[in-house]
Backbone of each chain as nested JSON, in Angstrom:
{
  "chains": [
    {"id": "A", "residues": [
      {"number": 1, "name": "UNK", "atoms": {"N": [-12.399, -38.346, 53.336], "CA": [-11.409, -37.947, 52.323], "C": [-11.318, -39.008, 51.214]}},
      {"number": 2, "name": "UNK", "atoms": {"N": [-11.029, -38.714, 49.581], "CA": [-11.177, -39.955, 48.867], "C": [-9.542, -39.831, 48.871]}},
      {"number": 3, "name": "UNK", "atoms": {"N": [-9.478, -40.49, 47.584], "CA": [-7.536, -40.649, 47.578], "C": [-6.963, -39.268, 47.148]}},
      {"number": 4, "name": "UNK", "atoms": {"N": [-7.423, -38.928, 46.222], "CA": [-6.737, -37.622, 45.929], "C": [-6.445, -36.678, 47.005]}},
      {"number": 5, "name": "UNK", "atoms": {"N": [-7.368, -36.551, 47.661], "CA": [-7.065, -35.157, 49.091], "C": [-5.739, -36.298, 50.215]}},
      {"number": 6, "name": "UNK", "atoms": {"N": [-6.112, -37.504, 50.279], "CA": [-5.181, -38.132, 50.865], "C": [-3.981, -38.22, 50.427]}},
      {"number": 7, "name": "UNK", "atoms": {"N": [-4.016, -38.038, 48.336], "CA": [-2.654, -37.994, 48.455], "C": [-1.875, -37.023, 48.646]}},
      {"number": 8, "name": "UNK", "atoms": {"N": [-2.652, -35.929, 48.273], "CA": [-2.234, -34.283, 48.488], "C": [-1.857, -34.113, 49.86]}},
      {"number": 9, "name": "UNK", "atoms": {"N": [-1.812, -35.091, 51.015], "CA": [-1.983, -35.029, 52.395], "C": [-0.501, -35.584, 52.378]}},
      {"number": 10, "name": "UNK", "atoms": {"N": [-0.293, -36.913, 51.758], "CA": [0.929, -37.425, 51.609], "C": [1.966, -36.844, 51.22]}},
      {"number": 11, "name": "UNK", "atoms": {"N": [2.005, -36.324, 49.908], "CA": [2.758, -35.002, 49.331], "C": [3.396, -33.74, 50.147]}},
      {"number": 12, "name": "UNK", "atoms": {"N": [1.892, -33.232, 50.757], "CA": [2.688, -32.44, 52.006], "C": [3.552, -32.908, 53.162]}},
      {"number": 13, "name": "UNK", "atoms": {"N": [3.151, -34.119, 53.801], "CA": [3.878, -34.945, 54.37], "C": [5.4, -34.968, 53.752]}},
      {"number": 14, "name": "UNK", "atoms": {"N": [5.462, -36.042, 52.738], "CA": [7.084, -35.657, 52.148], "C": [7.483, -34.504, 51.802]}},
      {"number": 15, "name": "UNK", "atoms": {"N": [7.257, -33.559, 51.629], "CA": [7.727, -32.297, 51.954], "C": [8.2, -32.174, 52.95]}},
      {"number": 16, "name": "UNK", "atoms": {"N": [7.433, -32.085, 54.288], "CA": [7.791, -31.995, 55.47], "C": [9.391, -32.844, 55.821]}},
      {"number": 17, "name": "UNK", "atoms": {"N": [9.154, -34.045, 55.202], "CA": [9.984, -35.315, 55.74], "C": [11.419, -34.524, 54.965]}},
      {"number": 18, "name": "UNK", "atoms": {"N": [11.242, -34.354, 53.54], "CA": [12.717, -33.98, 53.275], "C": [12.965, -32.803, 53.814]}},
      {"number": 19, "name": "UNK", "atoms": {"N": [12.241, -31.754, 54.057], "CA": [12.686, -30.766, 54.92], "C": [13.69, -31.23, 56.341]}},
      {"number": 20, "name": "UNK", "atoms": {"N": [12.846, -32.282, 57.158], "CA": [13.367, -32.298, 57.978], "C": [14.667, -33.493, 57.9]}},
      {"number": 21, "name": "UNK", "atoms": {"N": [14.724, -34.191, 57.119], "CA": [15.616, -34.485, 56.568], "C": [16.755, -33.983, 56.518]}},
      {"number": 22, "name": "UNK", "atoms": {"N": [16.959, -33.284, 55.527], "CA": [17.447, -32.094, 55.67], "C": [18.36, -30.967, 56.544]}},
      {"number": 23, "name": "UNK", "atoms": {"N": [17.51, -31.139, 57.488], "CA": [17.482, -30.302, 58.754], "C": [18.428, -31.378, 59.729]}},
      {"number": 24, "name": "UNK", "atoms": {"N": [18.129, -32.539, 59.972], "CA": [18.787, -33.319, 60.687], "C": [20.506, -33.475, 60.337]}},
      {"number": 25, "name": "UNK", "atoms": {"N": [20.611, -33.753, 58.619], "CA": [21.842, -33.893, 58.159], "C": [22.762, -32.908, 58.378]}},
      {"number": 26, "name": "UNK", "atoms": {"N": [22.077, -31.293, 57.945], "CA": [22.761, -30.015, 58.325], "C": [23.297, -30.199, 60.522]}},
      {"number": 27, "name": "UNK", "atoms": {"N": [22.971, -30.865, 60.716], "CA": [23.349, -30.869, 62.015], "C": [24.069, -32.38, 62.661]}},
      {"number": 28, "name": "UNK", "atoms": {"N": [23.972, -33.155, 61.648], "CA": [24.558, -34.266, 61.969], "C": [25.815, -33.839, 61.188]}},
      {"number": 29, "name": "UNK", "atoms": {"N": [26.741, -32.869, 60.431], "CA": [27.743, -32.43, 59.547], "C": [28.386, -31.642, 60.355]}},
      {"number": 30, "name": "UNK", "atoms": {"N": [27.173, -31.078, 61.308], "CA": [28.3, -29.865, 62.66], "C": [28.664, -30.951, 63.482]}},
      {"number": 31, "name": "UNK", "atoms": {"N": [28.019, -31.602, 63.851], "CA": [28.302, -32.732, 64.838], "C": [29.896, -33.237, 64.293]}},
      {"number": 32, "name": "UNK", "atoms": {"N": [29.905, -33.541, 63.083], "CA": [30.726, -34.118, 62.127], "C": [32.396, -33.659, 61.984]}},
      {"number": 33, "name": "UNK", "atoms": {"N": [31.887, -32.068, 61.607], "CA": [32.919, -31.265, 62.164], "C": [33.811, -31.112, 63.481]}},
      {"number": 34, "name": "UNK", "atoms": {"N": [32.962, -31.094, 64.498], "CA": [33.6, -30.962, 65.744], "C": [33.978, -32.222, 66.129]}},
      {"number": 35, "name": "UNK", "atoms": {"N": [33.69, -33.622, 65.426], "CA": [34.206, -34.877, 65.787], "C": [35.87, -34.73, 65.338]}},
      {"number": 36, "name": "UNK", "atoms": {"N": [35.314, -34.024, 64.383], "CA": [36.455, -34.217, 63.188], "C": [37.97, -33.117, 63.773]}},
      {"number": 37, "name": "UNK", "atoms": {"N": [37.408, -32.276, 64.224], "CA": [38.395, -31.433, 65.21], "C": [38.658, -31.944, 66.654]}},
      {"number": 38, "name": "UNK", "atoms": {"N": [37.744, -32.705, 67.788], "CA": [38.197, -33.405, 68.734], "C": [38.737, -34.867, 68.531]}},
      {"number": 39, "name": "UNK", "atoms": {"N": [39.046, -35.425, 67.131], "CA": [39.675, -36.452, 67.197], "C": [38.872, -37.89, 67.244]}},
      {"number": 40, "name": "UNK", "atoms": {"N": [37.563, -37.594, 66.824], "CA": [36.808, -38.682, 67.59], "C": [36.013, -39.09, 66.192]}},
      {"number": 41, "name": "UNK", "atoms": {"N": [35.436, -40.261, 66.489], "CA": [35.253, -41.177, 65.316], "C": [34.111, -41.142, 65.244]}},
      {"number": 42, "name": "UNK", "atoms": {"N": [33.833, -41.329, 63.522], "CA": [32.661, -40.943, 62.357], "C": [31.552, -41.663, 63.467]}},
      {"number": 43, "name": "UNK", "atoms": {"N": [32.308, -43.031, 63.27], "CA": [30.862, -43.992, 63.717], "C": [30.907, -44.465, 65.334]}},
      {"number": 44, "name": "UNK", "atoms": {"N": [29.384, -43.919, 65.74], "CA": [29.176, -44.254, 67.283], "C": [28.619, -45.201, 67.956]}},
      {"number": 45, "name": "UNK", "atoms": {"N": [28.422, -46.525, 67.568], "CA": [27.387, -47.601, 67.406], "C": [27.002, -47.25, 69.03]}},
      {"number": 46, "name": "UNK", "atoms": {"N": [27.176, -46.813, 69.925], "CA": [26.172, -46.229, 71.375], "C": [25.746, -45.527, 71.119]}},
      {"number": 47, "name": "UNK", "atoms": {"N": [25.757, -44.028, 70.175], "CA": [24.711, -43.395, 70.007], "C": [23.424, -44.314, 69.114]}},
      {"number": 48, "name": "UNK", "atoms": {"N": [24.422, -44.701, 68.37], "CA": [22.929, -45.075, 67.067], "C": [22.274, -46.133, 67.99]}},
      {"number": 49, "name": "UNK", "atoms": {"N": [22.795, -47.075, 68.741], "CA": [21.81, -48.105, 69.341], "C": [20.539, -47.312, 70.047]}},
      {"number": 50, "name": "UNK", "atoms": {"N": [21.456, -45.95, 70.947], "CA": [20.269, -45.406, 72.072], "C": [19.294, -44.498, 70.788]}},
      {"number": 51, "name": "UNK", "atoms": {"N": [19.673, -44.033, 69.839], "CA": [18.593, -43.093, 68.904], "C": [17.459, -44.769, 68.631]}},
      {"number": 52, "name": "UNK", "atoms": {"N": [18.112, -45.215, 68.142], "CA": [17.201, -46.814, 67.95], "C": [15.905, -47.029, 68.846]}},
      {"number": 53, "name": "UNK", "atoms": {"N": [16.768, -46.889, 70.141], "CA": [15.994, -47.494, 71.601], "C": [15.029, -46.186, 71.711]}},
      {"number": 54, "name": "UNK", "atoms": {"N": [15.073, -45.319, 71.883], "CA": [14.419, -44.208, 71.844], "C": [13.413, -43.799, 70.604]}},
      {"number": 55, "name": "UNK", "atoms": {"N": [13.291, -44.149, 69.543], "CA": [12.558, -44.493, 68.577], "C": [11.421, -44.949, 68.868]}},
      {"number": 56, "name": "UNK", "atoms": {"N": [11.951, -46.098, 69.243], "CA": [11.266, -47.262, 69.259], "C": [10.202, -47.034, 70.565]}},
      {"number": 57, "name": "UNK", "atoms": {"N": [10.866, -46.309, 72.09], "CA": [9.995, -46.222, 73.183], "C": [9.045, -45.555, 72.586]}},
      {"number": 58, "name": "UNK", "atoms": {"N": [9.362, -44.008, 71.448], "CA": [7.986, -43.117, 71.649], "C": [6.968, -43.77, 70.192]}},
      {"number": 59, "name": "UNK", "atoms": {"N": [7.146, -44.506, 69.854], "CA": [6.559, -44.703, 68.843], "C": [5.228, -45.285, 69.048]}},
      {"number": 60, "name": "UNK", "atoms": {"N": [4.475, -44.412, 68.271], "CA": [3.222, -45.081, 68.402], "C": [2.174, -45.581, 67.78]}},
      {"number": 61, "name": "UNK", "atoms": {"N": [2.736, -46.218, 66.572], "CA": [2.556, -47.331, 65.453], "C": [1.664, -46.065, 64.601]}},
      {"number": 62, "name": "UNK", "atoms": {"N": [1.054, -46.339, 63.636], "CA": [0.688, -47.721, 63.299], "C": [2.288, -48.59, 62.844]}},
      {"number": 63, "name": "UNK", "atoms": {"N": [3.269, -47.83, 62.405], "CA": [4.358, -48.215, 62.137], "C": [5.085, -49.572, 63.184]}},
      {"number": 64, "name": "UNK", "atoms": {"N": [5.354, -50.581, 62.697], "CA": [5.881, -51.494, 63.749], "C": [7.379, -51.056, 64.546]}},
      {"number": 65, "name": "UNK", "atoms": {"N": [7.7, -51.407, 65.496], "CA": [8.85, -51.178, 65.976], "C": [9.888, -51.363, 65.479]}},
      {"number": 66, "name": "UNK", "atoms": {"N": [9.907, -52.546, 64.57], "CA": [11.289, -52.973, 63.923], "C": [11.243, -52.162, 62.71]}},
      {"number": 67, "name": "UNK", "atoms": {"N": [9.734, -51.986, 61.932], "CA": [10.066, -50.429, 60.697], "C": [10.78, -49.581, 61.159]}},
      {"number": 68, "name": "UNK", "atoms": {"N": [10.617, -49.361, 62.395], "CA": [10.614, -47.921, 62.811], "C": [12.408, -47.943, 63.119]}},
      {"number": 69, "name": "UNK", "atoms": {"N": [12.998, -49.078, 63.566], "CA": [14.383, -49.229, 63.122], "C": [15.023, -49.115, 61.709]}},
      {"number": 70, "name": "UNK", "atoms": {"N": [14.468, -49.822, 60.767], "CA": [15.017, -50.147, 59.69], "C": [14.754, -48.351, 58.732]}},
      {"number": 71, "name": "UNK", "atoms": {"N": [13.624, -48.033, 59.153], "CA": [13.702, -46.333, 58.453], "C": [14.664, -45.173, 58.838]}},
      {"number": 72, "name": "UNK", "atoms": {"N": [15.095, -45.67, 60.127], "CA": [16.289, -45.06, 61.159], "C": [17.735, -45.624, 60.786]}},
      {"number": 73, "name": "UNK", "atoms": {"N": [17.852, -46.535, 60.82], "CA": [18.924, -47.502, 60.008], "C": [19.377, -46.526, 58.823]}},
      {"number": 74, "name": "UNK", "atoms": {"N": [18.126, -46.635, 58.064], "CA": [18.72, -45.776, 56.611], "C": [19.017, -44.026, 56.957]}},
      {"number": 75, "name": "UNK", "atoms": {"N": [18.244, -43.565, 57.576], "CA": [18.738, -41.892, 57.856], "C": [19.943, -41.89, 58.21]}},
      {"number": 76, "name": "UNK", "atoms": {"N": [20.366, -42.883, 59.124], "CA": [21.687, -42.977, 60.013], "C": [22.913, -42.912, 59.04]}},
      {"number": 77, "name": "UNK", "atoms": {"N": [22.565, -44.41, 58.454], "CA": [23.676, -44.712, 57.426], "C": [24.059, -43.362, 56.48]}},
      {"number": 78, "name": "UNK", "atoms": {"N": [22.999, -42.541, 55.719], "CA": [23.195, -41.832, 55.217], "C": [23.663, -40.477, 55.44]}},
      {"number": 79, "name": "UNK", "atoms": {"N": [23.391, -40.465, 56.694], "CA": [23.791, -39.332, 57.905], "C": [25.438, -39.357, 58.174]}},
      {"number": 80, "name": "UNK", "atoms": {"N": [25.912, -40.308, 58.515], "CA": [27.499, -41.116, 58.761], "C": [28.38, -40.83, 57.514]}},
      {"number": 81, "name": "UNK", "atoms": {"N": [27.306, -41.42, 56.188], "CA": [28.434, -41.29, 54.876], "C": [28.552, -39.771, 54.378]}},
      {"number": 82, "name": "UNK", "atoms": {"N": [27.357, -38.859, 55.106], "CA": [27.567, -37.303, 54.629], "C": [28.966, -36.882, 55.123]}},
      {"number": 83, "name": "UNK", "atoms": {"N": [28.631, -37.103, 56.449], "CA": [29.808, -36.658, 57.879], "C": [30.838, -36.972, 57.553]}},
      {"number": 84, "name": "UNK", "atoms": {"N": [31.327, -38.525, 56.973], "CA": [32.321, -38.974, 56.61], "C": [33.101, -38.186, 55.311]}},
      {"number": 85, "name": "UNK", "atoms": {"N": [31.982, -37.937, 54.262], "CA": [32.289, -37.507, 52.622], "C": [33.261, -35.986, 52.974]}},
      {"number": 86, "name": "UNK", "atoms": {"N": [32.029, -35.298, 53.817], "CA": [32.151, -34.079, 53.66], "C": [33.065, -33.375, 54.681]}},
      {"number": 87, "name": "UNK", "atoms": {"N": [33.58, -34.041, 56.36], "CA": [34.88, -34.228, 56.725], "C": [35.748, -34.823, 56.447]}},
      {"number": 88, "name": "UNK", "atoms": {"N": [35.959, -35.423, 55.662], "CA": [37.573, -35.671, 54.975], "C": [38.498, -34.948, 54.716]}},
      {"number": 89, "name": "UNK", "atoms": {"N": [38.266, -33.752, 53.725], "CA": [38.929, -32.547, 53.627], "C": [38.706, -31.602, 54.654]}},
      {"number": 90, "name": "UNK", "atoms": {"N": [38.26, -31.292, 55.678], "CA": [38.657, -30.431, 56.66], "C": [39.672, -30.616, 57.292]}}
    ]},
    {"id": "B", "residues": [
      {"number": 1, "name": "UNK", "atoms": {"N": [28.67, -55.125, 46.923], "CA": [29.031, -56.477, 47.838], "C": [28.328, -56.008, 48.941]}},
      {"number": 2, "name": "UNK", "atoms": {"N": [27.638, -57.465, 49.665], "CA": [27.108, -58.052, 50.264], "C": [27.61, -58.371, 51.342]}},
      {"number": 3, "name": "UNK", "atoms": {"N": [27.316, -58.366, 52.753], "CA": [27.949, -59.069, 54.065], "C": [26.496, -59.546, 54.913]}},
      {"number": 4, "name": "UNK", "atoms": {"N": [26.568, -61.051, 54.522], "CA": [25.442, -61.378, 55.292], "C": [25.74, -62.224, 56.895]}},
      {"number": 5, "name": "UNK", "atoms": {"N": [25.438, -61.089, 57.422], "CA": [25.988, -61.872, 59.431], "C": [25.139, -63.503, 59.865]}},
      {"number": 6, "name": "UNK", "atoms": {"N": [25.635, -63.58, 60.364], "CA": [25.591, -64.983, 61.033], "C": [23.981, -64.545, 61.809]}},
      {"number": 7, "name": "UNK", "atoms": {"N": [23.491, -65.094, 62.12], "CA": [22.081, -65.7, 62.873], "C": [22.347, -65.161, 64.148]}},
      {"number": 8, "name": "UNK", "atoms": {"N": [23.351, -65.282, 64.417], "CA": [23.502, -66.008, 65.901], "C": [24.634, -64.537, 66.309]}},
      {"number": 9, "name": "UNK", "atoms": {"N": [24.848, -63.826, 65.572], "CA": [26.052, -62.39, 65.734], "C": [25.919, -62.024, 66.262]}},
      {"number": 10, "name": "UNK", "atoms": {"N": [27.023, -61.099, 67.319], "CA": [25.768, -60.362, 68.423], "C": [26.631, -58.967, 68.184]}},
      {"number": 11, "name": "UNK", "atoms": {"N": [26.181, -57.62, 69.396], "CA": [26.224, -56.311, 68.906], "C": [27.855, -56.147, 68.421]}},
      {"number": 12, "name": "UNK", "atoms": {"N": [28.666, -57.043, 68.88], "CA": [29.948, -56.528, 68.948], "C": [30.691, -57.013, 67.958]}},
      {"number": 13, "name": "UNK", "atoms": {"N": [29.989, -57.989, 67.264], "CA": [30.537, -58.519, 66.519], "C": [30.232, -57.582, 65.036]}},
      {"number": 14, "name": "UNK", "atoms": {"N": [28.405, -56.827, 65.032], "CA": [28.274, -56.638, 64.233], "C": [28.828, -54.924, 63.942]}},
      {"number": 15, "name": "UNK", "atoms": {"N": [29.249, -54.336, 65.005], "CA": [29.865, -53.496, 64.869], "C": [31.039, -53.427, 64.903]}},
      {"number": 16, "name": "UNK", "atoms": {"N": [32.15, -54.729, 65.137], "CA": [33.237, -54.675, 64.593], "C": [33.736, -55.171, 62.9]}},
      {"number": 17, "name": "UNK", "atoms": {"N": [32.73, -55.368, 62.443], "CA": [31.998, -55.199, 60.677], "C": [32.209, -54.092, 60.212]}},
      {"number": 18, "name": "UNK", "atoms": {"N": [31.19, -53.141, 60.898], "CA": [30.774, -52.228, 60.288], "C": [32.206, -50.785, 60.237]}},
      {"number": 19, "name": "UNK", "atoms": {"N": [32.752, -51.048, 61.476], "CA": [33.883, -50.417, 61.925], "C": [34.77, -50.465, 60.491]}},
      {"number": 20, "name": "UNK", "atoms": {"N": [35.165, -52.295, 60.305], "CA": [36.308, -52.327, 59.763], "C": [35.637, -51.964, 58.161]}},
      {"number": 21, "name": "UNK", "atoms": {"N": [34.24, -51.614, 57.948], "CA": [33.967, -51.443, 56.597], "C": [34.403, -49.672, 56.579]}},
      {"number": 22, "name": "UNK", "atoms": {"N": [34.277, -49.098, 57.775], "CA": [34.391, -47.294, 57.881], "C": [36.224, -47.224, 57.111]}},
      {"number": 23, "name": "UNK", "atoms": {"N": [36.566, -48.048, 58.07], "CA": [38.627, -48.137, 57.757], "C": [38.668, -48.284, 56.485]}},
      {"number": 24, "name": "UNK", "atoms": {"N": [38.014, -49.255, 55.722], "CA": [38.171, -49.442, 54.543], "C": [37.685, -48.543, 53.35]}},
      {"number": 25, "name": "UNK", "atoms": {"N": [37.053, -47.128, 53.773], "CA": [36.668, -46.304, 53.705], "C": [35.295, -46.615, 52.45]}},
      {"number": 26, "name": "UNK", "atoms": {"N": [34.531, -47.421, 53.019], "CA": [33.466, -47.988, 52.515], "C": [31.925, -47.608, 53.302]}},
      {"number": 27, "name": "UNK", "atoms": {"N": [31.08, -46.556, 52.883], "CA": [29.789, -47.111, 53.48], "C": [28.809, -48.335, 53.023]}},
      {"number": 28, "name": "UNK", "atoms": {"N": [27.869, -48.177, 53.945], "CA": [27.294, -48.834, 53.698], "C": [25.593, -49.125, 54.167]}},
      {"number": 29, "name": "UNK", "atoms": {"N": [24.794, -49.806, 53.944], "CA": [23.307, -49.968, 54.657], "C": [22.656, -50.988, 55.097]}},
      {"number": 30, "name": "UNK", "atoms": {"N": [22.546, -50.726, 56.571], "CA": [22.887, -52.138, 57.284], "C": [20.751, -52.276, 56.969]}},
      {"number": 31, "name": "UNK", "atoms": {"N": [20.108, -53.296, 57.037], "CA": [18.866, -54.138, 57.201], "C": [19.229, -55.295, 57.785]}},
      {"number": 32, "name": "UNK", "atoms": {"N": [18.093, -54.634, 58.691], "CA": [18.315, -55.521, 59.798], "C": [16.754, -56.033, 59.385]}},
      {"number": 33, "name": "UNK", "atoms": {"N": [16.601, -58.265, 58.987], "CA": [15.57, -58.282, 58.933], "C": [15.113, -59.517, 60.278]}},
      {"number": 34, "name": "UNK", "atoms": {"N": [14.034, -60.345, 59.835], "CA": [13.486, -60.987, 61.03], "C": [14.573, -61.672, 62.346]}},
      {"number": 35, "name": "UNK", "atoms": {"N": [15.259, -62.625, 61.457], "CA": [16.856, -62.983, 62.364], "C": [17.771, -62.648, 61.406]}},
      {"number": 36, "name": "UNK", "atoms": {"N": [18.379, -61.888, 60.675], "CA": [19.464, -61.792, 60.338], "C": [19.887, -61.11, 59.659]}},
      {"number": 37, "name": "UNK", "atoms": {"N": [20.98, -60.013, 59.689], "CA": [21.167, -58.839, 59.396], "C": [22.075, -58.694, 58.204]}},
      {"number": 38, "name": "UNK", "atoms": {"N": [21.61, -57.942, 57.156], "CA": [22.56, -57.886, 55.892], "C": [22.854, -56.385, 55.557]}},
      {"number": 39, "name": "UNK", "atoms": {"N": [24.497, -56.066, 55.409], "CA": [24.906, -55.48, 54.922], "C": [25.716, -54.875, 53.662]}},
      {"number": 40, "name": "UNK", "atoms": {"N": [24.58, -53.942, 53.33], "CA": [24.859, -53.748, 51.788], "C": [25.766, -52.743, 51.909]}},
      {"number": 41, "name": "UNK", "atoms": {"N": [26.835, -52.694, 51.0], "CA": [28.139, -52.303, 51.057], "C": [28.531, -50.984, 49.595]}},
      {"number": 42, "name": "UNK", "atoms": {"N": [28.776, -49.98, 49.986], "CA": [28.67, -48.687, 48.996], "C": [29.977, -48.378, 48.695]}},
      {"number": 43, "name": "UNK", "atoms": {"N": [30.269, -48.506, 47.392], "CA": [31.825, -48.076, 47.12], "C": [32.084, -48.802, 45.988]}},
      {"number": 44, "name": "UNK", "atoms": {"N": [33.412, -48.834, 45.455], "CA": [34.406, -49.202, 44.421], "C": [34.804, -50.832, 45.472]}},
      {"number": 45, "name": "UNK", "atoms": {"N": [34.017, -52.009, 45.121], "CA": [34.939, -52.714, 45.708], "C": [35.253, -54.126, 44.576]}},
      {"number": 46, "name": "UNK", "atoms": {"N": [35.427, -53.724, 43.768], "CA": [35.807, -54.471, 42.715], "C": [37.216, -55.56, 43.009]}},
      {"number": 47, "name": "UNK", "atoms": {"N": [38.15, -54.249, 43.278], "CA": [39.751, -54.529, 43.504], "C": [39.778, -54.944, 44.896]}},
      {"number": 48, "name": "UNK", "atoms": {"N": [38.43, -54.89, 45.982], "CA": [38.604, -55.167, 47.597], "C": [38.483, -56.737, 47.195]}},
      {"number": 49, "name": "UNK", "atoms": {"N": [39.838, -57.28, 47.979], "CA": [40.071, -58.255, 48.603], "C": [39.13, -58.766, 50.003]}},
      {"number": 50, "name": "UNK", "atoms": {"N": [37.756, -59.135, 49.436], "CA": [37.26, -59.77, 50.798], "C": [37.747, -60.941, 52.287]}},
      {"number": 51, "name": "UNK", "atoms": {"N": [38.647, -61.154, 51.505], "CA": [38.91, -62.526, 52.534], "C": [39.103, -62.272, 54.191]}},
      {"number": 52, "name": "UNK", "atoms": {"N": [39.964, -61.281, 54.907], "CA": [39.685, -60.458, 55.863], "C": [38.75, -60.402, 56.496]}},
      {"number": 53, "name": "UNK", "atoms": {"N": [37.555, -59.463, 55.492], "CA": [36.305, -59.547, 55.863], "C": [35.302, -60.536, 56.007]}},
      {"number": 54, "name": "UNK", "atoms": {"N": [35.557, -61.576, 55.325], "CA": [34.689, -62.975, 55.898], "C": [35.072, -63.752, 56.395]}},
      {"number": 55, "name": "UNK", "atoms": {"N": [37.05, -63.267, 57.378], "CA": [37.348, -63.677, 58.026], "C": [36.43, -63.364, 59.692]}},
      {"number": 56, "name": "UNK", "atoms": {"N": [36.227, -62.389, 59.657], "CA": [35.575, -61.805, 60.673], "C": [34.665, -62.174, 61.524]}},
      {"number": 57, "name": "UNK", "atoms": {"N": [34.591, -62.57, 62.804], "CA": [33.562, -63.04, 63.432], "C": [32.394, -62.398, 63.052]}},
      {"number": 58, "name": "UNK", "atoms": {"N": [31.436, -63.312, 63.314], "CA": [29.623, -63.121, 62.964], "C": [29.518, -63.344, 61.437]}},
      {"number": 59, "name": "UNK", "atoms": {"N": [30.743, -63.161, 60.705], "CA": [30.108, -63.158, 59.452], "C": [29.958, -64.109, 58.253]}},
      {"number": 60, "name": "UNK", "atoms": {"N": [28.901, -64.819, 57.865], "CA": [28.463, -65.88, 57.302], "C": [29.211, -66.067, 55.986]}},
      {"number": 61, "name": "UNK", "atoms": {"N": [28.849, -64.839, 55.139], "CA": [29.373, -64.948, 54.188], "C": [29.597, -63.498, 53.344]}},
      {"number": 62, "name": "UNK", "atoms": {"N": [30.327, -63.047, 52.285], "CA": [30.387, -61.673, 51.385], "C": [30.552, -62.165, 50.05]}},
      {"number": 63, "name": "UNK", "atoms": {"N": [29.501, -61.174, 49.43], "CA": [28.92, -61.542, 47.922], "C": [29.449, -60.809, 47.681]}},
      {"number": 64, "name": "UNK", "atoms": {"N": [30.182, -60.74, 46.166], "CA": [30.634, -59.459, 45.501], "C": [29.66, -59.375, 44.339]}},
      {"number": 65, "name": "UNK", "atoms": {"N": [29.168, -58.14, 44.035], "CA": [28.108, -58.175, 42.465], "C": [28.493, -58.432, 41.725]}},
      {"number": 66, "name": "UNK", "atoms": {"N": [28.399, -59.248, 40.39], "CA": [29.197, -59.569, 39.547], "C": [28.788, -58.642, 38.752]}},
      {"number": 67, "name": "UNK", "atoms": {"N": [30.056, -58.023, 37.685], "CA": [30.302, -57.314, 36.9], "C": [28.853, -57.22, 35.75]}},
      {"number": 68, "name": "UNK", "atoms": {"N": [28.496, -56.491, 35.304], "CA": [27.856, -56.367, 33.515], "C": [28.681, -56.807, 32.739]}},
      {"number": 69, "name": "UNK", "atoms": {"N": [27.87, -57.974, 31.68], "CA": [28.385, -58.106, 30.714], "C": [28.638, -57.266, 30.263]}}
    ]}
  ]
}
């Protein structure tokens, strides 16, 4: 493959990624909701450690382990401030 | 603003940070790098009174951005 078909490979890739993106947030917002109706709080630092730890077991580079936190780190964070934004007013 | 943890912080410390940044109704994005973890801080905190917050165990120090000329 030269670069061009590789990047066209990449392209579809981020597609994929904000799709699933996407897909994760729409369900981290139900999650959000029903926190937000049982009383229970935005932020879970035991879930996010075990999503972390679990990352990290299936991963199978080339990405390093600690990327593979710090790219999780950011979904999370951004995941939390949706949940947070968008349960407030419920 | 900036919250850069101590070296040496450990989980409880750095999630009783992050906690009291949720109360303060502040997000934020934690990087976590080789030893030491910095949290970048999302919001209006112009008028936030840090002192509290770098009262806080684990935490080294809090930068506020300085304004634009």
């Amino acid at each position: 493959m030269d670069i061009e078909q590789l990047r066209i490979e990449i392209d579809r890739l981020d597609g994929e990624l904000l799709r699933i993106f996407n897909e994760r947030a729409a369900l981290a917002l139900k999650i959000g909701k029903i926190k937000k109706e049982k009383g229970l709080a935005v932020y879970d630092p035991n879930r996010e450690r075990r999503i972390f730890e679990k990352m990290q077991a299936y991963n199978p580079g080339p990405l390093e382990d600690e990327a593979i936190v710090r790219l999780f780190e950011r979904v999370i964070d951004e995941s939390r401030r949706l949940e947070r934004i968008r349960t407030k007013g419920i | 603003m900036l919250v850069i943890m101590k070296k040496q912080a450990d989980d409880a410390e750095l999630q009783a940070v992050k906690q009291y940044l949720i109360d303060q109704d502040f997000d934020f994005h934690q990087s976590t790098g080789a030893n030491r973890i910095i949290i970048g801080v999302i919001g209006e905190t112009r008028h936030f009174d840090s002192s509290e917050l770098r009262a806080l165990p684990g935490v080294l120090e809090v930068f506020k951005i300085p304004e634009d000329q």
